[in-house]
Biopython code that builds the backbone (N, CA, C, O; Angstrom):
import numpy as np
from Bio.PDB.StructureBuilder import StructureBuilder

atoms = [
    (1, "UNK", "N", (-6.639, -1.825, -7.355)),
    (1, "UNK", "CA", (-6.520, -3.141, -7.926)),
    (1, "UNK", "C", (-5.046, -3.423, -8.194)),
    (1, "UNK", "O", (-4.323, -2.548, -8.670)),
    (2, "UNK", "N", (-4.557, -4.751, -7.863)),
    (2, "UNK", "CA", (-3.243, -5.023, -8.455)),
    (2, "UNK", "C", (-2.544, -6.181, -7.544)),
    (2, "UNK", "O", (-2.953, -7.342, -7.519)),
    (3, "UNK", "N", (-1.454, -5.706, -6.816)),
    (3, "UNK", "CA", (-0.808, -6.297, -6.159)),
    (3, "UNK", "C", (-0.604, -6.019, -4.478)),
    (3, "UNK", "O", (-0.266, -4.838, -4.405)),
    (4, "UNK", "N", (-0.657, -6.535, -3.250)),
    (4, "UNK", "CA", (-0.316, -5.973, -2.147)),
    (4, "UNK", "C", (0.846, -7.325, -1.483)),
    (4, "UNK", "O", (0.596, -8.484, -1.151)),
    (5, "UNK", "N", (2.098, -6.570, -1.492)),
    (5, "UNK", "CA", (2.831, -7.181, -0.204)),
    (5, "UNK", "C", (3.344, -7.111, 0.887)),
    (5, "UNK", "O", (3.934, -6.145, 1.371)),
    (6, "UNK", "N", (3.064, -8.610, 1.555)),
    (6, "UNK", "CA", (3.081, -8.272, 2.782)),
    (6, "UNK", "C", (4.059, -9.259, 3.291)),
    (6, "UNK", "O", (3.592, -10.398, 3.311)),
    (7, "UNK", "N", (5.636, -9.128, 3.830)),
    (7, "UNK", "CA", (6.823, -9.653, 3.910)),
    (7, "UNK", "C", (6.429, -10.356, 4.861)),
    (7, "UNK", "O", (5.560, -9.875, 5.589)),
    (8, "UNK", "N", (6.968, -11.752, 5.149)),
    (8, "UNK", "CA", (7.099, -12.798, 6.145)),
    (8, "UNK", "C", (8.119, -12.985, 6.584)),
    (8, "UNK", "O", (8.127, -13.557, 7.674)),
    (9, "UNK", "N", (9.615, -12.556, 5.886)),
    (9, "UNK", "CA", (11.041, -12.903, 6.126)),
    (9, "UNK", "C", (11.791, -12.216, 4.869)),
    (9, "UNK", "O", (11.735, -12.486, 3.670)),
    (10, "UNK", "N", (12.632, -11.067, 5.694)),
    (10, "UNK", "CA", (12.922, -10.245, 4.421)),
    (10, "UNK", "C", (13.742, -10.626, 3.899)),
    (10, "UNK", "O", (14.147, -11.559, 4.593)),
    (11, "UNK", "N", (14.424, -10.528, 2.932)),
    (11, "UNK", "CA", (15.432, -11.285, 1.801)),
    (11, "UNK", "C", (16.971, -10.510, 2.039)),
    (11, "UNK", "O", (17.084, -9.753, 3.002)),
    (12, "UNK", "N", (17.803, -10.674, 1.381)),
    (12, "UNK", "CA", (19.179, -10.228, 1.872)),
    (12, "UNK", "C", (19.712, -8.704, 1.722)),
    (12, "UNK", "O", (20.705, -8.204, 2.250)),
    (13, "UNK", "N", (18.665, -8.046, 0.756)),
    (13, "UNK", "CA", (18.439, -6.612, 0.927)),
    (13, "UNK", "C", (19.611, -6.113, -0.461)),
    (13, "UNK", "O", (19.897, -4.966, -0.806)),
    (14, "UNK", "N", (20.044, -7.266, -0.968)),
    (14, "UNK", "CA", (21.584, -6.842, -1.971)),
    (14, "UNK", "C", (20.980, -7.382, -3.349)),
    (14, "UNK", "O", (21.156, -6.748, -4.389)),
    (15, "UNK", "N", (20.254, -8.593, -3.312)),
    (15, "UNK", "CA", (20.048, -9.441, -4.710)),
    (15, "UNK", "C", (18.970, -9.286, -5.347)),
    (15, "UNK", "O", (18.223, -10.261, -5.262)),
    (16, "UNK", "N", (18.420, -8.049, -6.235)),
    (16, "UNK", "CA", (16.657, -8.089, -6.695)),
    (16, "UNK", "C", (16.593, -8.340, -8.135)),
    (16, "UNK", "O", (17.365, -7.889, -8.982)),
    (17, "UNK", "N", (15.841, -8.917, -8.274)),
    (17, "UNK", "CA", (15.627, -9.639, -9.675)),
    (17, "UNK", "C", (15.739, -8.460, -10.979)),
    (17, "UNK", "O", (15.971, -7.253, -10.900)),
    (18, "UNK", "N", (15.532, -9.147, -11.943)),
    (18, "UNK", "CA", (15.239, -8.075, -13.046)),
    (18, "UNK", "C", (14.557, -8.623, -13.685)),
    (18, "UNK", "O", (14.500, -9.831, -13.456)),
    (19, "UNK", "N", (13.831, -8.169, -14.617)),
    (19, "UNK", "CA", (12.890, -8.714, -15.769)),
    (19, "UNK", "C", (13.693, -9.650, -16.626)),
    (19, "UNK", "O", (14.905, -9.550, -16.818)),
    (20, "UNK", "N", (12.805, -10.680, -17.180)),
    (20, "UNK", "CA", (13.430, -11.527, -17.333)),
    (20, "UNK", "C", (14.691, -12.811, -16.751)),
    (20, "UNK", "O", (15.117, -13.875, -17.199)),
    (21, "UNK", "N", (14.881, -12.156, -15.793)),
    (21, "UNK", "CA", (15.970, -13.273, -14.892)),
    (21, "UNK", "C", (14.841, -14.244, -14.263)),
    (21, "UNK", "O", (13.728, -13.846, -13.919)),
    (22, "UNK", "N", (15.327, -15.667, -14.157)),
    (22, "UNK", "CA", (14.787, -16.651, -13.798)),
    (22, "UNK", "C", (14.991, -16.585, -12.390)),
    (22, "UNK", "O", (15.998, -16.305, -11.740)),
    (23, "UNK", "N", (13.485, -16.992, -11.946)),
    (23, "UNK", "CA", (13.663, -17.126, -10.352)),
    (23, "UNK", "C", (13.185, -18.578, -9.951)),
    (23, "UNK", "O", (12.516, -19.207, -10.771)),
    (24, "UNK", "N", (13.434, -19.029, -8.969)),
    (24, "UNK", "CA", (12.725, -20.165, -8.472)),
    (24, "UNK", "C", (11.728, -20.180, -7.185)),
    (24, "UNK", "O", (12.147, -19.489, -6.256)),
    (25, "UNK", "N", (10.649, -20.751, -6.987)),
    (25, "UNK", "CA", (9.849, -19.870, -6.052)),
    (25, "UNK", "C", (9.063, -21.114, -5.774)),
    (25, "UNK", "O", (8.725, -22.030, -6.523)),
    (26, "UNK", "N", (8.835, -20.875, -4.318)),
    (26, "UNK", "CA", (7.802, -22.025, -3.689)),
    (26, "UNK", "C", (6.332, -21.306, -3.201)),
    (26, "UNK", "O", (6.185, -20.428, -2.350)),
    (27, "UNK", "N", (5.083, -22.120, -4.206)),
    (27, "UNK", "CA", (4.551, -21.248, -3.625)),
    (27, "UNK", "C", (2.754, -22.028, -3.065)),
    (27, "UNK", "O", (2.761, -23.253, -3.192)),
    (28, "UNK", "N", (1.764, -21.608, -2.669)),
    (28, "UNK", "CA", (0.040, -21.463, -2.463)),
    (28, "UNK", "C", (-0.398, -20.523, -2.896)),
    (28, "UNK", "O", (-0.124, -19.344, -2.670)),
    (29, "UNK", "N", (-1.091, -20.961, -3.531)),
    (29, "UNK", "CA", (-2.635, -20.076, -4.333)),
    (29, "UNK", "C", (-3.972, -20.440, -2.897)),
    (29, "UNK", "O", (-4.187, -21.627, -2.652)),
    (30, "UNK", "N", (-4.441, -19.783, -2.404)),
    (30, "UNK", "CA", (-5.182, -19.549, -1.569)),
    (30, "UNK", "C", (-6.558, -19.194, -2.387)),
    (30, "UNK", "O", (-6.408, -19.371, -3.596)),
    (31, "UNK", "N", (-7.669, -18.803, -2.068)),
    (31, "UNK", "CA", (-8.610, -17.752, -2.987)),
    (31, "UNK", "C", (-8.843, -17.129, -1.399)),
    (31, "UNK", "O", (-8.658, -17.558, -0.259)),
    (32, "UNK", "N", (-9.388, -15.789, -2.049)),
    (32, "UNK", "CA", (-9.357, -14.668, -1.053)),
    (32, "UNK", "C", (-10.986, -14.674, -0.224)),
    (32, "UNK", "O", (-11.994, -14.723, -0.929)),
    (33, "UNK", "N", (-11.083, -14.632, 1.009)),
    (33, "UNK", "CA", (-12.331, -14.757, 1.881)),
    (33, "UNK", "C", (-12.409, -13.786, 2.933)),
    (33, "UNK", "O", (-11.776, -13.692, 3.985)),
    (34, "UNK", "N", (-13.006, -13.326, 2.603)),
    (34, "UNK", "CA", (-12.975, -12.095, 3.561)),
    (34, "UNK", "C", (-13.492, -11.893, 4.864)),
    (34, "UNK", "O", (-13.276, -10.981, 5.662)),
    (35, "UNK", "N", (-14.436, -13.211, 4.970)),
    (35, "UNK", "CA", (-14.720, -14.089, 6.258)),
    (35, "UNK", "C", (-14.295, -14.566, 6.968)),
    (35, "UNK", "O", (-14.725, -14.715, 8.112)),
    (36, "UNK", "N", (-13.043, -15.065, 6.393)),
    (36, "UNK", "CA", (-12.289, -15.902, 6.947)),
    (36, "UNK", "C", (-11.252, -14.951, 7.954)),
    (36, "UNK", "O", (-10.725, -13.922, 7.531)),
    (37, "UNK", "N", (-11.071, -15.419, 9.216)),
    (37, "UNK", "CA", (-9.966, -14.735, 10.093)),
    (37, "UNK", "C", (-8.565, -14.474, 9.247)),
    (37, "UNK", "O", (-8.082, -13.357, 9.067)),
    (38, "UNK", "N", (-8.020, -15.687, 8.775)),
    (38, "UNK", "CA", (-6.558, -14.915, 8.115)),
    (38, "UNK", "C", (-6.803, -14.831, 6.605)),
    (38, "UNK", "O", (-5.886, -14.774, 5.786)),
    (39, "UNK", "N", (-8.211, -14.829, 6.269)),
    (39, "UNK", "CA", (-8.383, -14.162, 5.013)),
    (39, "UNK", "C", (-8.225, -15.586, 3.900)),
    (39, "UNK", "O", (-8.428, -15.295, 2.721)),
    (40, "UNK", "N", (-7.959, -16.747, 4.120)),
    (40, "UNK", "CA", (-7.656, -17.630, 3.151)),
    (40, "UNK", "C", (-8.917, -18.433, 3.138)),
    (40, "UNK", "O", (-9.705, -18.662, 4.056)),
    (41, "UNK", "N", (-8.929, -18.882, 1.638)),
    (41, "UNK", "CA", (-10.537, -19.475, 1.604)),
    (41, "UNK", "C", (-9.776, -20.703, 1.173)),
    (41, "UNK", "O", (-8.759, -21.140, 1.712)),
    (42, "UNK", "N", (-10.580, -21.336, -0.157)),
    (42, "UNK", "CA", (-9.954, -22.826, -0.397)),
    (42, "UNK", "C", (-8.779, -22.535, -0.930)),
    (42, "UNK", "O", (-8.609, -21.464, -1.514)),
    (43, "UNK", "N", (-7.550, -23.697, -0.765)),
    (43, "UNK", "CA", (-6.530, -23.915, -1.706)),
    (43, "UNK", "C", (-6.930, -23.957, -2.673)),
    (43, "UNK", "O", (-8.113, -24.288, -2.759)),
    (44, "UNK", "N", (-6.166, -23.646, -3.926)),
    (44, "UNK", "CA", (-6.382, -24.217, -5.443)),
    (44, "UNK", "C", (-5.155, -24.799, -5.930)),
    (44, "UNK", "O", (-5.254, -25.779, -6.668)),
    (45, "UNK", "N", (-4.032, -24.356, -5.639)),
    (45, "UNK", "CA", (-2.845, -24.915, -6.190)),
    (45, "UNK", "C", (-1.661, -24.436, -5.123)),
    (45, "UNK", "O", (-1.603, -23.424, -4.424)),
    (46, "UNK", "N", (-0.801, -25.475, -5.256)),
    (46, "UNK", "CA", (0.967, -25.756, -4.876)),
    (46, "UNK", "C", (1.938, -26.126, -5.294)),
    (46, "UNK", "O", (1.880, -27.087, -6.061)),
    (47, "UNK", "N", (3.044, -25.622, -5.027)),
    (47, "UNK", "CA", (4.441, -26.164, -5.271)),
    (47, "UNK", "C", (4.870, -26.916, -4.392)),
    (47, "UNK", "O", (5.949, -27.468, -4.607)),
    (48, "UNK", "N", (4.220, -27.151, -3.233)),
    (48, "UNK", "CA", (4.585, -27.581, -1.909)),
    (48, "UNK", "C", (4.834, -29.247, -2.348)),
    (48, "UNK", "O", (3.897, -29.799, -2.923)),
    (49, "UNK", "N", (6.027, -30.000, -2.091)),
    (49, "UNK", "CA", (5.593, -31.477, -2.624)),
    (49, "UNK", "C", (6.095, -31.670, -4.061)),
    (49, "UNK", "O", (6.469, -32.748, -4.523)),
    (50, "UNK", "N", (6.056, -30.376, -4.780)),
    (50, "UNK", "CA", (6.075, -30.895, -6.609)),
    (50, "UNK", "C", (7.612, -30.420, -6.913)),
    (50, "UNK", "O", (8.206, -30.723, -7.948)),
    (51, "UNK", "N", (8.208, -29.571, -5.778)),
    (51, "UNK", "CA", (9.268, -28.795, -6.152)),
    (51, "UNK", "C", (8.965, -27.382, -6.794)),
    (51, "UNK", "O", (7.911, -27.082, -7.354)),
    (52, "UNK", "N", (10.344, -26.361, -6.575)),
    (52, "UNK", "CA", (10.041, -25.201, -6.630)),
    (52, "UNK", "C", (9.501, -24.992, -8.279)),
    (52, "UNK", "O", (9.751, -25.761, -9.207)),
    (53, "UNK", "N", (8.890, -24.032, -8.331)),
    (53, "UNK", "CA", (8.668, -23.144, -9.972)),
    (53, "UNK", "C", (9.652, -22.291, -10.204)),
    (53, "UNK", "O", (9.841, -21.277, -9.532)),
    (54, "UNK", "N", (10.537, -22.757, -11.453)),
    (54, "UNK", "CA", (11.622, -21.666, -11.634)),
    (54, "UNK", "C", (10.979, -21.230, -13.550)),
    (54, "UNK", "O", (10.680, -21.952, -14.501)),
    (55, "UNK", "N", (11.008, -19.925, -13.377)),
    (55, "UNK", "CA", (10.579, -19.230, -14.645)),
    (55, "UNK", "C", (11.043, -17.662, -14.739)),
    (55, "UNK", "O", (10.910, -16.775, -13.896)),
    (56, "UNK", "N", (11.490, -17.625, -15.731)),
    (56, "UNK", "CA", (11.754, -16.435, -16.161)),
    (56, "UNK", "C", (10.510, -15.141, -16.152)),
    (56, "UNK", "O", (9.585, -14.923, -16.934)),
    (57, "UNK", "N", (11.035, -14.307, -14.695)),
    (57, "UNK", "CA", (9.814, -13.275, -14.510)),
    (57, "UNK", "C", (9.552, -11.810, -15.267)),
    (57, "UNK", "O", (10.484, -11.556, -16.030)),
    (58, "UNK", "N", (9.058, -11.321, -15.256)),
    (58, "UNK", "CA", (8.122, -10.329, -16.163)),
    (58, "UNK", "C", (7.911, -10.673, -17.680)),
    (58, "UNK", "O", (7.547, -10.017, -18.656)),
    (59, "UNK", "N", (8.290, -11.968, -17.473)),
    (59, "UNK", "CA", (8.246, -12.222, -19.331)),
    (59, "UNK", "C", (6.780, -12.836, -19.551)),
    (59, "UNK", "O", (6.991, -13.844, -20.225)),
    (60, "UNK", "N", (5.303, -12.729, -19.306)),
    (60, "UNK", "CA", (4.567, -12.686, -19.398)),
    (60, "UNK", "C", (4.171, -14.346, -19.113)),
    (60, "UNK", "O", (3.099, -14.643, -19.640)),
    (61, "UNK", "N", (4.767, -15.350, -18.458)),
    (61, "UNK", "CA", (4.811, -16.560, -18.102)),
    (61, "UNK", "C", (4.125, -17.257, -17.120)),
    (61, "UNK", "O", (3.814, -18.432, -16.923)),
    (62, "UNK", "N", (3.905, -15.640, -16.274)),
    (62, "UNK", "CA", (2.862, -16.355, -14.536)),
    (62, "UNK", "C", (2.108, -14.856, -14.880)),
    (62, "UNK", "O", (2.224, -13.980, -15.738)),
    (63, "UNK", "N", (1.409, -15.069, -13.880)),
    (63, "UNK", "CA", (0.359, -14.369, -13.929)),
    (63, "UNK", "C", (1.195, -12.844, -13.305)),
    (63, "UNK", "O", (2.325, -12.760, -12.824)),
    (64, "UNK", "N", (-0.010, -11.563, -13.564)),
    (64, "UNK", "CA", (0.303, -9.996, -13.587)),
    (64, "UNK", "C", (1.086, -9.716, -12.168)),
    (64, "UNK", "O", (2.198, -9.248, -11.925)),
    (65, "UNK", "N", (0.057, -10.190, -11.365)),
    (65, "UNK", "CA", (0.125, -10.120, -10.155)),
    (65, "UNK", "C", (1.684, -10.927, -9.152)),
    (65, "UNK", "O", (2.228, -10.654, -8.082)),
    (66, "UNK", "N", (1.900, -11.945, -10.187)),
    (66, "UNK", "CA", (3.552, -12.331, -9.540)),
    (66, "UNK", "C", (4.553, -11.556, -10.632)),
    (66, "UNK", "O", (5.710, -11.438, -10.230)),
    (67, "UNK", "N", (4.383, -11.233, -11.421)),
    (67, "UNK", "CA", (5.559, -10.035, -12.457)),
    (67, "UNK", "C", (5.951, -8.991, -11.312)),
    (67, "UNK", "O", (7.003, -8.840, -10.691)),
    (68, "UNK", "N", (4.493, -8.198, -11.247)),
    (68, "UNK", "CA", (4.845, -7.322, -9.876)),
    (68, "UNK", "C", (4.937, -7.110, -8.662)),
    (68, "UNK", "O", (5.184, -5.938, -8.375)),
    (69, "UNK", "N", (4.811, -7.930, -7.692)),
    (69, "UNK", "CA", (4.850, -8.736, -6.981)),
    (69, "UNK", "C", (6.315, -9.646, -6.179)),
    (69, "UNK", "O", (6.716, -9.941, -5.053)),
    (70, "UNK", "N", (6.738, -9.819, -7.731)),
    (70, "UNK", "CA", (8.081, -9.566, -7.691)),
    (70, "UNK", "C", (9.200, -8.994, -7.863)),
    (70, "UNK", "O", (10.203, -9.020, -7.150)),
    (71, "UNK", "N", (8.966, -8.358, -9.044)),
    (71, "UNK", "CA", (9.976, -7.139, -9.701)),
    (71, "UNK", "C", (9.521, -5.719, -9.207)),
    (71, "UNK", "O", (10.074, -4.667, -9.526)),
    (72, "UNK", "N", (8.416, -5.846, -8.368)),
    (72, "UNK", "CA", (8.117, -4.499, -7.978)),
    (72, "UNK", "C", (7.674, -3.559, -8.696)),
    (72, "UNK", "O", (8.112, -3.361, -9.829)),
    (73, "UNK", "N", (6.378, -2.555, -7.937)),
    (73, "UNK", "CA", (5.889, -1.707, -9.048)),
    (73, "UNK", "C", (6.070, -0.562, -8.386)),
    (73, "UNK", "O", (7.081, -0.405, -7.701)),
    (74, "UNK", "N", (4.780, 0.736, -8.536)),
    (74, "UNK", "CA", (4.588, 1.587, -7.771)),
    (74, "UNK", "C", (4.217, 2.086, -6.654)),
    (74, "UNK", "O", (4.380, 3.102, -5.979)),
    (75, "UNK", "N", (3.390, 0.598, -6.623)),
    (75, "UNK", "CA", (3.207, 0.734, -4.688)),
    (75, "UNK", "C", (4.008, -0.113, -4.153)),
    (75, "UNK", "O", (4.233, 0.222, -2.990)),
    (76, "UNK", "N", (4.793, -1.487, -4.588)),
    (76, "UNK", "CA", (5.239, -1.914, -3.499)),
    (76, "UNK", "C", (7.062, -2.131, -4.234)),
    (76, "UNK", "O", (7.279, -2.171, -5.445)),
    (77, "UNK", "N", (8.274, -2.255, -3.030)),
    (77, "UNK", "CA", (9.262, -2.840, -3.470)),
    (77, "UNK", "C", (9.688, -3.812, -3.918)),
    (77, "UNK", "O", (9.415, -4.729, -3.143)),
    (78, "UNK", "N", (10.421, -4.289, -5.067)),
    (78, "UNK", "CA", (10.953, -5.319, -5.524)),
    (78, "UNK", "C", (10.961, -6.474, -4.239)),
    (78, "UNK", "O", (10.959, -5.988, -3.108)),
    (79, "UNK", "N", (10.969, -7.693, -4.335)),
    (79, "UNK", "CA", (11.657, -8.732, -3.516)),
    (79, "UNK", "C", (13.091, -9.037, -3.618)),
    (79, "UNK", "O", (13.532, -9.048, -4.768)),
    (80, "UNK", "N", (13.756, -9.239, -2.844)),
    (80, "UNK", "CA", (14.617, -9.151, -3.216)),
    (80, "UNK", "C", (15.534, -11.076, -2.215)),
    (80, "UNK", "O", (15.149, -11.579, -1.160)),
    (81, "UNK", "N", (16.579, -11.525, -3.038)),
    (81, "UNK", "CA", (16.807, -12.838, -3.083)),
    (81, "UNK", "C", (16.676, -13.182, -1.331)),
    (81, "UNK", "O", (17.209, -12.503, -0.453)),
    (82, "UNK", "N", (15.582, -14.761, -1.050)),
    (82, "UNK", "CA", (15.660, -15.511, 0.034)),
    (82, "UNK", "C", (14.007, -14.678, 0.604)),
    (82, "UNK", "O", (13.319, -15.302, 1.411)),
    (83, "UNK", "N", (13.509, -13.245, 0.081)),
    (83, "UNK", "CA", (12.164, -13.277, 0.861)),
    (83, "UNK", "C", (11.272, -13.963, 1.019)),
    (83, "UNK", "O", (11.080, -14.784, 0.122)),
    (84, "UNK", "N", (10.745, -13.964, 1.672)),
    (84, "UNK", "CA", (9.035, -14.910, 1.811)),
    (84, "UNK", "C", (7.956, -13.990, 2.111)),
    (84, "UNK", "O", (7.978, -13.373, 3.176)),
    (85, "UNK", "N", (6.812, -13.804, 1.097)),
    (85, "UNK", "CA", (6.295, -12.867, 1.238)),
    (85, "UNK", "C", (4.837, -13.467, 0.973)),
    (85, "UNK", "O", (4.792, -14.509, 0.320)),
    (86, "UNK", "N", (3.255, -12.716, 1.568)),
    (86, "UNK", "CA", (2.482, -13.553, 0.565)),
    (86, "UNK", "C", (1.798, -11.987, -0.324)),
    (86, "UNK", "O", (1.725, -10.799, -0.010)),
    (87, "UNK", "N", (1.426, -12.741, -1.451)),
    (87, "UNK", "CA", (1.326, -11.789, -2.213)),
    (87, "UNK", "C", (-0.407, -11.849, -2.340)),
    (87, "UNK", "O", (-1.046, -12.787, -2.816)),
    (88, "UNK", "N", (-1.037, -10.405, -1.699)),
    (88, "UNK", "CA", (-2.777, -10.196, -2.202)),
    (88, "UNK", "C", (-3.323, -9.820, -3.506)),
    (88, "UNK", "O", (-3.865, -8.747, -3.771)),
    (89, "UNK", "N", (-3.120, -10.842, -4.324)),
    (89, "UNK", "CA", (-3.837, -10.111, -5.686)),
    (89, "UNK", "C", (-4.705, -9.936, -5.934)),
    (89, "UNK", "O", (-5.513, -10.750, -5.487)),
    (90, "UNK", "N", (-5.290, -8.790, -6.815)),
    (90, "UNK", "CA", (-7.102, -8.838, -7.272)),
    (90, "UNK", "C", (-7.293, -9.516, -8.509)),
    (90, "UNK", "O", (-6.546, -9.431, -9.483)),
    (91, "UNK", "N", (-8.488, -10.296, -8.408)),
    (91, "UNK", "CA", (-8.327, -11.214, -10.406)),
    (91, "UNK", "C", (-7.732, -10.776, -11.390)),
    (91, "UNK", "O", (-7.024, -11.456, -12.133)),
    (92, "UNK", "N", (-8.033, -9.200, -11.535)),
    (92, "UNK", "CA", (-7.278, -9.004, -12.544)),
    (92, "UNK", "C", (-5.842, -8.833, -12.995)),
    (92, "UNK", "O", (-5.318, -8.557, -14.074)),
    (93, "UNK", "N", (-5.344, -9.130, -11.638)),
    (93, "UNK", "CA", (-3.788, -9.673, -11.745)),
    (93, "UNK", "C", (-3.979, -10.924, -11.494)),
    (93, "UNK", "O", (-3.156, -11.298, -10.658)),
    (94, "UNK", "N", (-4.522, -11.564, -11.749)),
    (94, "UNK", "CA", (-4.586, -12.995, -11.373)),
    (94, "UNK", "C", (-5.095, -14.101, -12.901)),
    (94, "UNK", "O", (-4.614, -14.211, -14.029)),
    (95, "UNK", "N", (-6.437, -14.851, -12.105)),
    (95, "UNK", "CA", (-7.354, -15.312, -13.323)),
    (95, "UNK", "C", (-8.617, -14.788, -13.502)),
    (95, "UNK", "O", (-9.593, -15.510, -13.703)),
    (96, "UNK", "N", (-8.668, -13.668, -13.448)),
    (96, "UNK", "CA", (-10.129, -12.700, -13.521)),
    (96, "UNK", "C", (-10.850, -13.265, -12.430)),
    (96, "UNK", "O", (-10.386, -13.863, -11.459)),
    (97, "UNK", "N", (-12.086, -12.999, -12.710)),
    (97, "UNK", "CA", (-13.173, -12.817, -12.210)),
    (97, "UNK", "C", (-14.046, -14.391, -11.607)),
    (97, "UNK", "O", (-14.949, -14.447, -12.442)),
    (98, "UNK", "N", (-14.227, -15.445, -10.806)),
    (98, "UNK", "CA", (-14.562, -16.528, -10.995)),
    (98, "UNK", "C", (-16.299, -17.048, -10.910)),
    (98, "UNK", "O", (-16.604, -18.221, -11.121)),
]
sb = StructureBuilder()
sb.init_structure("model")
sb.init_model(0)
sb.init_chain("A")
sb.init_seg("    ")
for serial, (resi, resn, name, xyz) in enumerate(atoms, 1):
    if name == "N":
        sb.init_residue(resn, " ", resi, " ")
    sb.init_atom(name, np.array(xyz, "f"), 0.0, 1.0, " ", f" {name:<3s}", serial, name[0])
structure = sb.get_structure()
């Protein structure tokens, strides 16, 4: 359970966040389908259109699953500045259970 990433465009390999430093981030909430060929079921939410989300990360502000996700845990590496990645969370890094 937790977090899985999976890079789309790796980032500059020099700039990785720290707890608490503000990031800005464009992003889709997907819900997970396991039916589905690339795995995406309905949208639920975007930044796409509204402008980026900039918030200060691991400070308990977005959900479990983007803290680590981004700042990196034990299974996966930090992101580091300009990646594009999508991130597989399980509810309980997320909004639980629906």
């Amino acid at each position: 359970m937790g977090v899985e990433k999976l890079v789309i465009k790796p980032g500059n390999g020099i700039d990785y966040p720290k707890k608490h430093d503000e990031v800005s981030m464009e992003y889709t909430g997907w819900l997970f389908d396991d039916d589905a060929p690339d795995h995406k079921g309905g949208q639920f939410d975007t930044s796409v259109g509204r402008g980026d989300l900039i918030t200060p990360i691991g400070a308990g502000r977005v959900i479990k699953g983007w803290d680590e996700g981004i700042l990196g845990s034990a299974e996966a590496s930090p992101m580091t500045l300009g990646e594009k990645a999508t991130l597989i969370i399980t509810p309980d890094y997320a909004y639980g259970p629906r």
